[in-house]
C-alpha positions in Angstrom: 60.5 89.0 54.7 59.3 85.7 53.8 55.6 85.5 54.4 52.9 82.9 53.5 49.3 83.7 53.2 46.3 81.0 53.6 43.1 80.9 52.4 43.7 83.5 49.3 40.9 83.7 47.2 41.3 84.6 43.9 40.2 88.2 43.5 42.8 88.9 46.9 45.8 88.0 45.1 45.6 91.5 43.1 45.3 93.8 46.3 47.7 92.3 47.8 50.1 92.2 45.1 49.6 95.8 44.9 50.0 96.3 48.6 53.2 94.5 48.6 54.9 96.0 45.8 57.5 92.8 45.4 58.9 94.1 49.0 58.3 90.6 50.6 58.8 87.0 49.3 54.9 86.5 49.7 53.8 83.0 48.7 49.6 82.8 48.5 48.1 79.9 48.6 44.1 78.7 48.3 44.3 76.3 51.3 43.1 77.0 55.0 45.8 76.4 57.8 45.8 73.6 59.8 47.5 71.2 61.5 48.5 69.2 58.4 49.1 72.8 56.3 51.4 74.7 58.4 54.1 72.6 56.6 54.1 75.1 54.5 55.2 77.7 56.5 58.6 76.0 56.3 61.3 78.8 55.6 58.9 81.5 56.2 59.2 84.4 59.3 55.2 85.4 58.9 52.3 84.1 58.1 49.0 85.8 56.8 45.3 84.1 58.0 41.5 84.8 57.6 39.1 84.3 60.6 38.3 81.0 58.9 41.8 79.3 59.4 42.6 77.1 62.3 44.8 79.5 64.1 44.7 77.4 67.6 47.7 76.4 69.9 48.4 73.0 68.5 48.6 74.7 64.8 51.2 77.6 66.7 53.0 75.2 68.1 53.5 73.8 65.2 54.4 77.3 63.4 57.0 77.8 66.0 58.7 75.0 65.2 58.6 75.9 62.1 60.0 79.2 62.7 57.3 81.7 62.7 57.8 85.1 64.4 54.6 86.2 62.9 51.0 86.2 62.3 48.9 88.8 60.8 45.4 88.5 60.0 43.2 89.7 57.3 40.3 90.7 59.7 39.2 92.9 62.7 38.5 89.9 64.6 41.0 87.5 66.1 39.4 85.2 68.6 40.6 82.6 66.2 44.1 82.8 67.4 45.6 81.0 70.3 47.0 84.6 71.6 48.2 82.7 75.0 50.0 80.5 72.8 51.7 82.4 70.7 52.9 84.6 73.7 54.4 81.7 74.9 56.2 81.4 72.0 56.9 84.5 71.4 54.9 85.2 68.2 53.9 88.9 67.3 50.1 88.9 66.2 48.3 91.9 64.4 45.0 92.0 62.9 43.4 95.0 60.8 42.1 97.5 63.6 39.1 98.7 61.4 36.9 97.5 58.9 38.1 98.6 55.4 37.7 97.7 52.0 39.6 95.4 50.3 42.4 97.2 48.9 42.9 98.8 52.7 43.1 95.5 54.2 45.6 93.9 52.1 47.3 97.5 52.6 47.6 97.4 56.1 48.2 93.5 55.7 51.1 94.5 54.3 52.5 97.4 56.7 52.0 94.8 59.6 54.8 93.0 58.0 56.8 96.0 57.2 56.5 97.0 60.4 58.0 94.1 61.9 60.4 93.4 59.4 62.0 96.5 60.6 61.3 95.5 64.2 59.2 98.4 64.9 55.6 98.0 66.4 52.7 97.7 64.2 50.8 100.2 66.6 46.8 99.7 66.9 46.9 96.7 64.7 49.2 95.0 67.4 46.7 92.2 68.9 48.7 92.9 72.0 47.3 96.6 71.8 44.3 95.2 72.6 44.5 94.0 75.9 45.7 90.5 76.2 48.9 91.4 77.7 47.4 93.6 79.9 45.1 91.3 81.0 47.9 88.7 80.9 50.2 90.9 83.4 47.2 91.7 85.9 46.4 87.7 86.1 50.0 87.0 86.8 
């Protein structure tokens, strides 16, 4: 799969490099997504954020555009994301279920995108999992 990741600091470009073992076309890069960086996203089916990237509906709207299926983040938390866009577009979102250490989050970074890739669920990682649909459903 094609995948972009945002915000990668230097010392993360090892554990994830290890986690990915050359299975995905992963292209890391140092800046924060945005409105004016999901350019580069272009050609990609995934895309990897922090809690620190602009992750809101414009910036998805944007993604989808661009083609995105999916974003995975590198954190527990995911109140950054616009989950009710990316619904609406159809985007897949998983975060990391648990805090772990480094290596472990890039790890399960990376199974996120296996998982999709072969359009299976990513299980308790899946945002989804965690109530927004359900809550989505019942409001409906």
């Amino acid at each position: 799969m094609k995948v972009v990741a945002y915000s990668v600091k230097p010392f993360e470009k090892e554990f994830l490099a290890k986690a990915n073992q050359k299975k995905h076309d992963i292209t890391l890069i140092f800046n924060s997504l945005s409105l004016e960086t999901a350019v580069y996203a272009a050609g990609k089916q995934a895309v990897i954020v922090f809690t620190s990237e602009d992750v809101s509906a414009p910036v998805i709207d944007k993604l989808a555009q661009l083609g995105i299926k999916y974003i995975t983040t590198r954190s527990t938390g995911f109140n950054h994301i616009g989950q009710h866009a990316a619904a609406q577009h159809g985007i897949k979102l998983a975060n990391v279920p648990e805090y772990m250490q480094m290596q472990d989050i890039a790890n399960q970074t990376i199974k996120n995108i296996d998982q999709w890739e072969i359009d299976k669920s990513v299980g308790k990682a899946c945002i989804c999992a965690s109530g927004f649909n359900a809550h989505n459903k019942a409001s409906n």
